[in-house]
N, C-alpha and C positions, 0 to 999 in steps of 0.2 A: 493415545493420540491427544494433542494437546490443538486448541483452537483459540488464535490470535486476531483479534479485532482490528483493525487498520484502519488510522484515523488518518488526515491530514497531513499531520507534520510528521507522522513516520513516516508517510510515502514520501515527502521532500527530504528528510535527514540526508541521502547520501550527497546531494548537493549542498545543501544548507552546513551540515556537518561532520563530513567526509565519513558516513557512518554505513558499510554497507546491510542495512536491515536484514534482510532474508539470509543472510550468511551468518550474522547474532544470532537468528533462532536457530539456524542448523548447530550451531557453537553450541547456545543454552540448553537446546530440548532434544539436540540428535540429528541427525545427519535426516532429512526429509519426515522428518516424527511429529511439525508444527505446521496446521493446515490452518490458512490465513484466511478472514472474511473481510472485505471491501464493501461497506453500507453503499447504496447509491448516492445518499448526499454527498458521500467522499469524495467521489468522483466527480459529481456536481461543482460539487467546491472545489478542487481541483482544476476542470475547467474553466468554470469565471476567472483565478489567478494565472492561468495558465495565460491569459489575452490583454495581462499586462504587461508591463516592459521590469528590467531588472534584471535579481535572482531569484527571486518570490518566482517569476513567472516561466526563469528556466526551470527552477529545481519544482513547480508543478506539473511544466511539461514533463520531466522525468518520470514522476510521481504518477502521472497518467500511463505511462507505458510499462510502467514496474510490475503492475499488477497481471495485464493481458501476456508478458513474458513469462510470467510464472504461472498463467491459469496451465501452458502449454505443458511445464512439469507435473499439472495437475494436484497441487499445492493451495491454488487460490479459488475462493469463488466470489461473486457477485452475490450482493443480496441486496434484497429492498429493504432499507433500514426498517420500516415496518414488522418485517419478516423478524428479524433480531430480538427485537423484545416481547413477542407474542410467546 
């Protein structure tokens, strides 16, 4: 089992850059084989851009729900960036 960190700009890639993220890991590491971590700041930060105007602020509104879609496959968790580097 491989585990993926998820900063910022992967969660906006699929808007920003037509790139669907969680489909490149099942490509690169196997078909649900790459279990994702979401720090809280990410989200954090996510939200502040999310309450601008633009694409910065759709593709973080995506970016914010990308993650709760895939906790549902049981693929992703939440962590308190604390938690991360302890």
């Amino acid at each position: 089992m491989v585990v993926v960190g998820m900063d910022t700009n992967a969660l906006m890639m699929p808007v920003e850059c037509d790139i669907r993220v969680f489909d490149e890991l099942d490509r690169l590491f196997g078909r649900d084989l790459a279990d994702t971590v979401v720090p809280s700041a990410v989200l954090d930060e996510l939200d502040d851009l999310a309450g601008g105007h633009g694409e910065a602020a759709t593709a973080a509104s995506v970016g914010k729900i990308l993650p709760s879609a895939v906790v549902s496959s049981k693929r992703t968790s939440h962590m308190p960036t604390t938690q991360l580097w302890s």
